[in-house]
C-alpha positions in Angstrom: 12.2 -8.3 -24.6 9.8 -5.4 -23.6 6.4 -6.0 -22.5 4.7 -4.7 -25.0 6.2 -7.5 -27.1 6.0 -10.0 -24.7 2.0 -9.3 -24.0 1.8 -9.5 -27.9 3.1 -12.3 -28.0 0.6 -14.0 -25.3 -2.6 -12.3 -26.8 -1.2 -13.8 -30.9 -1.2 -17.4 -28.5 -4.6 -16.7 -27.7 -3.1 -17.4 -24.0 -4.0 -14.1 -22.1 -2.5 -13.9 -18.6 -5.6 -14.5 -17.0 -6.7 -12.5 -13.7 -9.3 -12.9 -11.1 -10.6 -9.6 -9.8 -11.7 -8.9 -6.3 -13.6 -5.9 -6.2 -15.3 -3.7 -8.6 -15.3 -0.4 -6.8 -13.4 3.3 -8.3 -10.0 1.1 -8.3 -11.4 -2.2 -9.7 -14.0 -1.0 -12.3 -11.2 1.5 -13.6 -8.1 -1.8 -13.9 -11.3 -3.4 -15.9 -11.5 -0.9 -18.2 -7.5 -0.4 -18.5 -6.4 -4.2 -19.0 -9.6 -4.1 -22.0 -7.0 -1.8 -23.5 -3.8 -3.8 -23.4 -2.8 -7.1 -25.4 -1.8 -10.6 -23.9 -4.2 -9.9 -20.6 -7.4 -10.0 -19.6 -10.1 -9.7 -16.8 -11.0 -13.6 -16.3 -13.2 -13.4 -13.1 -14.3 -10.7 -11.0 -15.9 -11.2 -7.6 -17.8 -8.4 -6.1 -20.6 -8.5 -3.2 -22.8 -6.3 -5.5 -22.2 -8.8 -8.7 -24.8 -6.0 -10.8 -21.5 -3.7 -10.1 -19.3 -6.2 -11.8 -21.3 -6.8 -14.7 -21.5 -2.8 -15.1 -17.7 -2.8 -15.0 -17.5 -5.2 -17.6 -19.9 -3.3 -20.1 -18.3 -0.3 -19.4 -15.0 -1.7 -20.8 -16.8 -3.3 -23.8 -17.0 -6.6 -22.3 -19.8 -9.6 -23.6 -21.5 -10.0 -20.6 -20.4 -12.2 -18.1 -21.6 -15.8 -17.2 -22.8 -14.8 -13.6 -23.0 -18.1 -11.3 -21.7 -19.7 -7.5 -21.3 -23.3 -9.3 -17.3 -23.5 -9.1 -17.7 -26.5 -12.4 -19.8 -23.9 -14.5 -17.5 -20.2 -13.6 -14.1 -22.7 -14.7 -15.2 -23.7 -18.0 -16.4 -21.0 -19.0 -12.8 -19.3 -17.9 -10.9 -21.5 -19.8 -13.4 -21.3 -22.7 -12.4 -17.2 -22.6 -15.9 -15.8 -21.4 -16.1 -13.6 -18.9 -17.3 -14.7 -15.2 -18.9 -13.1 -12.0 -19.8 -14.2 -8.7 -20.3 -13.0 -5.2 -17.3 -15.2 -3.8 -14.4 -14.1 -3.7 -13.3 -17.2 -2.2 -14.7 -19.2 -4.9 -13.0 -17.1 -7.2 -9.4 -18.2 -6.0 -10.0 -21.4 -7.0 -10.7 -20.5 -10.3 -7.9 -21.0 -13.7 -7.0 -17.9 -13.2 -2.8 -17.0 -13.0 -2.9 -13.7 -10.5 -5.7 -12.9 -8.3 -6.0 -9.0 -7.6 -7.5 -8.1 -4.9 -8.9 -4.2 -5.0 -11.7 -4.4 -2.0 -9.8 -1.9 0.3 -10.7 -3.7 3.0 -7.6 -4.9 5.3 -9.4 -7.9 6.4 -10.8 -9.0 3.4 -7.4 -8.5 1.4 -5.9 -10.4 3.9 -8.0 -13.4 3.7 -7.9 -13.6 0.1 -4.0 -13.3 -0.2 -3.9 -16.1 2.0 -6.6 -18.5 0.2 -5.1 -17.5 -3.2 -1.7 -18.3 -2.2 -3.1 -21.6 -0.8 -4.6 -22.3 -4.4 -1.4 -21.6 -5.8 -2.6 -18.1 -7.0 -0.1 -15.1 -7.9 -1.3 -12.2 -5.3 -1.4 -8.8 -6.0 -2.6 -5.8 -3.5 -4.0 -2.9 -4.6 -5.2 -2.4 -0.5 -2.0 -1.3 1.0 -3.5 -1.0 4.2 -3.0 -5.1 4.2 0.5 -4.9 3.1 1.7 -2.4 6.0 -0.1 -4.8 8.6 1.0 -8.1 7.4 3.1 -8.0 4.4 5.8 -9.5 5.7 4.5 -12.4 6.6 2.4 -13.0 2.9 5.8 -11.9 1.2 7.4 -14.7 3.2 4.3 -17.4 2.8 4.8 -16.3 -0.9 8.2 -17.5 -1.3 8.3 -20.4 0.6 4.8 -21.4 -1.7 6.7 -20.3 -4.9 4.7 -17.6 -5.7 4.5 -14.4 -5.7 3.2 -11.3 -3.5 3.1 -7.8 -4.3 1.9 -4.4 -4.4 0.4 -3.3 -7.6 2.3 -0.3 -9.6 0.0 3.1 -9.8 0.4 3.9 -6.0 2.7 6.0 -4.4 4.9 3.4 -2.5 5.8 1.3 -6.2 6.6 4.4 -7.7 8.9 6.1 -5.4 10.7 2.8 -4.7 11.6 2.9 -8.7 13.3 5.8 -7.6 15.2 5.1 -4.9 16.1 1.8 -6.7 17.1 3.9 -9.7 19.2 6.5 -7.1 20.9 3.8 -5.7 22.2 1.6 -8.8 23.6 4.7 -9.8 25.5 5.1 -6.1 24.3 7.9 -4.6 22.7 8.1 -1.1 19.1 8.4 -0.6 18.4 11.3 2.0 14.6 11.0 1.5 11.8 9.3 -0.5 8.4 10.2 0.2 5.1 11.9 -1.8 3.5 14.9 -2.4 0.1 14.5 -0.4 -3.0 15.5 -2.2 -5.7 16.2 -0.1 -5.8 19.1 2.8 -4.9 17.4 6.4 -7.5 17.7 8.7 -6.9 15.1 11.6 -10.3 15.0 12.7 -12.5 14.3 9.1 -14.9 11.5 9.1 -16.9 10.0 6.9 -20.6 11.7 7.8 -18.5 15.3 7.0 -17.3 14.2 4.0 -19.8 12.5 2.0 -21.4 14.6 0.0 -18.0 15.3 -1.3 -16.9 11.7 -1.5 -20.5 10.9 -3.5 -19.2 13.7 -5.6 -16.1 12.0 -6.1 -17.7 8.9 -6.9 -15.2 7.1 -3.6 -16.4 5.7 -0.8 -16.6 7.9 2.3 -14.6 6.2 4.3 -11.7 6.1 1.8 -11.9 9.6 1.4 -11.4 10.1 5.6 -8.3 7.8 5.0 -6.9 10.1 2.6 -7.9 13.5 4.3 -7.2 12.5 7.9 -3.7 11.6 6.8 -4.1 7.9 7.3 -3.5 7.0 3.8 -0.2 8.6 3.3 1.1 7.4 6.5 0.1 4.0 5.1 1.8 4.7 2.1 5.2 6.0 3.5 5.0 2.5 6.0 4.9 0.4 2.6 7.6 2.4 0.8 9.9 2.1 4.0 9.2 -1.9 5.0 10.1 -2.3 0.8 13.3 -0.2 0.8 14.8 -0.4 4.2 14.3 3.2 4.6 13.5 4.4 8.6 10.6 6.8 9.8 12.3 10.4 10.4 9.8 10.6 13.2 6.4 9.9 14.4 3.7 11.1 12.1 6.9 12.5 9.6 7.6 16.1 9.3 5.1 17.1 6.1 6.1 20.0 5.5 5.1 22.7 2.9 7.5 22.3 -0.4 7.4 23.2 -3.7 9.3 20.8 -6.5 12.1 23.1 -6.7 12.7 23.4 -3.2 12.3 19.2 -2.0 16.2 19.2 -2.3 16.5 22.1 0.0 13.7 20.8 2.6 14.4 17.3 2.8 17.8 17.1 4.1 19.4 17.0 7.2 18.9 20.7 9.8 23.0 20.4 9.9 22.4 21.6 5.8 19.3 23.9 6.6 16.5 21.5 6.0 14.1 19.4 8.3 15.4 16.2 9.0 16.8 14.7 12.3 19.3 12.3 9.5 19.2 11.0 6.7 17.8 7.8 4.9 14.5 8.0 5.9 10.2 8.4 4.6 8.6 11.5 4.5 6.0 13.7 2.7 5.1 17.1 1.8 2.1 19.4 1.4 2.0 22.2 -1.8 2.1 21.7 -5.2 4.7 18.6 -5.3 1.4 16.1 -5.6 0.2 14.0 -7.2 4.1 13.6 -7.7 6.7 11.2 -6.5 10.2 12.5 -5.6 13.7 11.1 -4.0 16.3 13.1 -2.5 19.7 12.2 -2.5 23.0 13.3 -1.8 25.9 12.9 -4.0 29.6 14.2 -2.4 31.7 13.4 -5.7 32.8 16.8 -7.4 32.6 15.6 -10.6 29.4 14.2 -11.2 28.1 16.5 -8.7 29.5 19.2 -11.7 27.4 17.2 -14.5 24.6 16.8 -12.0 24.3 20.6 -12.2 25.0 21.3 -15.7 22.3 19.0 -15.8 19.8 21.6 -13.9 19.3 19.4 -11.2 20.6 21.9 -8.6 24.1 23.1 -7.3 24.5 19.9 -4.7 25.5 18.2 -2.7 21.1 17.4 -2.4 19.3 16.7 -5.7 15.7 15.4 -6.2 14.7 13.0 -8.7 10.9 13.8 -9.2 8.1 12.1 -11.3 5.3 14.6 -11.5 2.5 11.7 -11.6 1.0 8.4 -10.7 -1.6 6.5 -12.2 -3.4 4.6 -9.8 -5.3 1.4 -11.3 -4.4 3.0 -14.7 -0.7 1.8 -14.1 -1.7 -1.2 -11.9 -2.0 -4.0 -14.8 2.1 -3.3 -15.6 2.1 -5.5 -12.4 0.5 -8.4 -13.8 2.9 -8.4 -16.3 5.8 -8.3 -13.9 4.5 -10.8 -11.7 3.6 -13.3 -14.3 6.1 -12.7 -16.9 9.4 -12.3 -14.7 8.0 -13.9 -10.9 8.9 -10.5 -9.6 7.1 -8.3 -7.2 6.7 -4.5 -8.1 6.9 -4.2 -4.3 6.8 -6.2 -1.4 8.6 -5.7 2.5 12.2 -6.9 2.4 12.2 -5.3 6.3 9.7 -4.1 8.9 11.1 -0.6 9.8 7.9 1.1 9.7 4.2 0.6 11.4 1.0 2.3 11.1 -0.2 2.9 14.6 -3.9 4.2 15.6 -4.5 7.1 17.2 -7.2 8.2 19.0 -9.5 10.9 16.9 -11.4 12.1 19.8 -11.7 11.1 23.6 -12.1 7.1 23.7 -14.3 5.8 26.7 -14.6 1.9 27.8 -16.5 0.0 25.6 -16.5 2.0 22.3 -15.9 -0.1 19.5 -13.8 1.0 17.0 -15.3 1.7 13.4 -11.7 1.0 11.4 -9.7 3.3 8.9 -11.3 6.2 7.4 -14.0 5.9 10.4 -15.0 8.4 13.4 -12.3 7.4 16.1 -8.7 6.5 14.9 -6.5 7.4 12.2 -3.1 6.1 11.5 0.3 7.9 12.4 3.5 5.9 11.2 5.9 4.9 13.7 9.7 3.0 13.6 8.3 -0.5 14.1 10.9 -0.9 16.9 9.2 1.8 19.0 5.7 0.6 18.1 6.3 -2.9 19.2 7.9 -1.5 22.5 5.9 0.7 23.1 3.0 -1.9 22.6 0.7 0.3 20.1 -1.9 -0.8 17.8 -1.5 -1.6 14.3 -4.1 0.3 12.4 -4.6 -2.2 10.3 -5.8 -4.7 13.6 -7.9 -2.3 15.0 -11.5 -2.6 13.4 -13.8 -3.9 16.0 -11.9 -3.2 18.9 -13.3 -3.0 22.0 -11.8 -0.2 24.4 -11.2 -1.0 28.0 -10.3 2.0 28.8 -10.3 5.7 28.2 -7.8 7.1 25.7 -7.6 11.1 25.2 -7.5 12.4 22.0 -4.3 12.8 19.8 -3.0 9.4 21.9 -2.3 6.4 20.3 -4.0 3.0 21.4 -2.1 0.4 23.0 -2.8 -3.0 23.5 -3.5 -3.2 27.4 -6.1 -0.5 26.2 -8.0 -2.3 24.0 -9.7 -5.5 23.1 -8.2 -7.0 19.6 -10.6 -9.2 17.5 -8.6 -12.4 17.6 -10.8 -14.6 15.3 -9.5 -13.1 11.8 -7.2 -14.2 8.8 -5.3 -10.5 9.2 -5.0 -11.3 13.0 -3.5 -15.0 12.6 -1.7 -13.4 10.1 0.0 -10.5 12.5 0.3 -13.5 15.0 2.5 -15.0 12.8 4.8 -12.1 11.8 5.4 -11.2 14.8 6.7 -14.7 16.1 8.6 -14.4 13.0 10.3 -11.3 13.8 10.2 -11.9 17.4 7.9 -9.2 18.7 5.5 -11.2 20.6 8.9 -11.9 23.2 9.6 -8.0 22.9 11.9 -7.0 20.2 15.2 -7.9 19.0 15.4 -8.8 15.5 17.3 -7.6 12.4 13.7 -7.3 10.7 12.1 -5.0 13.3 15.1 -2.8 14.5 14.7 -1.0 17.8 17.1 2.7 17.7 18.9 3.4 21.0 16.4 6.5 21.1 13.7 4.6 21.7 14.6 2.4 24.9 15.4 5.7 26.5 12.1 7.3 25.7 9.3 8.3 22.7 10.1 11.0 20.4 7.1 13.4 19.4 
């Protein structure tokens, strides 16, 4: 039965799925207004640390206004009575009777700690801050399961959407070459958030997310998700990027043997030009006869195609999750591997004792790596590095490694990474079918 059906059916029950919302920023206030115009769900609970921004959300979707409160006794009945609730807590708001807790902060640490606490209430988790997922995904996929619940990435991004391609290229046997985005901002390695704010207050974002996406942190994040969730490799530190046009991604993403950029095939990458805010896979499909249909088809004379959806819809498509999650237990994504890491990189000389400000700050941004050579290498997981203390100096354009720096030990993201790691056994250096370590990379580090 279809969703739409099914979510009819829920909201004629006068059961709505019922979700907790953490965060009411661009991404939250925007899934507020989009689940107000779907049946069978609804916005339960929303925490926020500016509550006056949660009960603006509401409004703006045409909400009653909440019941805003910190007694736990008061925020549940009023859930279950089907009035709206807000509070400051988010870790309050876990323990609510709510079915999926979405967590839209954009904060690693704070998504982090909330998967975990709604997962220990017994809580559905889903992530719209994939800078969590591509430092400790693994391990909340795995708590997850083992828990009976479930963890996942919410649809609208990048990463969900491409992997319905390659899931789609693959059912239908042909060999994925390349899955990646088109990138949307101009890359400029060294933005920060005092340069860009007037434009991000234009925008309506938060600076700092804004650096994430133009400093080219955000894809990089974006490409680690899709690969940990599809098994796909890292063509190469940082990826290639080039420039490509939709027409041409079949002729630029394949292998230099064929004329295009790749080292090999099966692999993340992304391009700059007109191919965003699109999606796109490239495969490769040897058999003369559908190769004929394929280009009767107008897909291209072969053996390379690209599949190629011209859009995503960010929190707009996010609630499809919910329904996923809660109707059929399964995630839209979550890492089935750990092929791929997000490693920071210094934006500017680093000297002892500077602290470092996080993603979308002044002094690191995020390169993707193959998660073998990152752990053997010993560099930082973006995702861990927020209050860092360096010990040394690191030039500019280096990444950071941990003999260099100072890790904050006393969060939920780093207990977290503590745990993955001795679960793919990185902390005794390498060797596990999780976090595979190419041949390449014992002998030396590629560009």
């Amino acid at each position: 039965m279809a969703y739409l059906e099914r979510l009819a059916e829920r909201a004629r029950s006068s059961r709505p799925i019922r979700i907790g919302l953490v965060g009411a920023g661009q991404m939250g206030t925007g899934f507020i207004a989009q689940v107000g115009r779907m049946p069978g769900m609804e916005i339960a609970a929303v925490a926020d640390i500016e509550p006056d921004r949660a009960v603006s959300a509401y409004r703006k979707a045409g909400r009653i206004d909440p019941l805003l409160s910190d007694d736990a006794d008061r925020l549940s009945e009023a859930v279950e009575d089907g009035r709206p609730v807000v509070t400051d807590d988010a870790e309050l708001l876990v323990r609510l009777p709510v079915d999926i807790v979405v967590e839209a902060s954009g904060v690693p640490e704070v998504a982090a700690r909330i998967a975990f606490n709604a997962l220990l209430a017994g809580r559905d988790i889903a992530l719209l801050t994939v800078e969590c997922d591509v430092t400790v995904g693994l391990a909340l996929a795995g708590l997850a399961r083992r828990m009976g619940r479930v963890y996942t990435v919410c649809r609208g991004d990048e990463p969900v959407e491409a992997l319905r391609l390659v899931d789609y290229a693959r059912t239908l046997g042909f060999e994925v070459v390349c899955a990646g985005k088109g990138k949307n901002n101009p890359l400029d390695p060294q933005a920060n958030p005092d340069v860009l704010a007037e434009q991000a207050r234009a925008r309506g974002m938060n600076p700092k997310m804004l650096t994430s996406f133009v400093d080219g942190s955000k894809t990089m994040i974006e490409m680690a998700a899709l690969a940990n969730a599809t098994g796909l490799e890292v063509s190469r530190r940082g990826m290639y990027g080039p420039p490509a046009t939709v027409e041409r991604l079949s002729e630029v993403f394949r292998p230099v043997v064929d004329g295009g950029v790749l080292d090999r095939p099966g692999v993340v990458d992304y391009c700059t030009g007109p191919v965003a805010p699109g999606v796109f896979t490239v495969v490769r499909c040897p058999d003369p006869v559908v190769a004929a249909e394929l280009d009767y088809l107008s897909l291209g004379t072969g053996p390379y195609y690209a599949l190629y959806r011209p859009y995503h819809l960010a929190s707009v498509e996010a609630p499809l999750t919910v329904a996923e999650t809660v109707l059929d237990r399964t995630p839209s994504l979550a890492p089935t591997s750990w092929t791929a890491e997000v490693v920071a990189v210094a934006k500017r000389d680093l000297k002892p004792g500077d602290v470092i400000d996080g993603i979308g700050g002044h002094l690191v941004r995020g390169l993707i790596e193959a998660a073998g050579v990152a752990a053997h290498e010993g560099l930082v997981p973006l995702g861990l590095a927020a209050g860092a203390t360096l010990l040394r100096e690191v030039p500019a354009g280096e990444p950071l490694t941990r003999d260099a720096v100072a890790l904050r030990d006393d969060t939920v993201i780093a207990t977290l990474r503590r745990l993955q790691d001795q679960w793919t056994g990185e902390e005794k250096g390498g060797g596990s079918p999780l976090v595979p370590t190419p041949a390449w990379a014992l002998a030396g580090t590629r560009a």
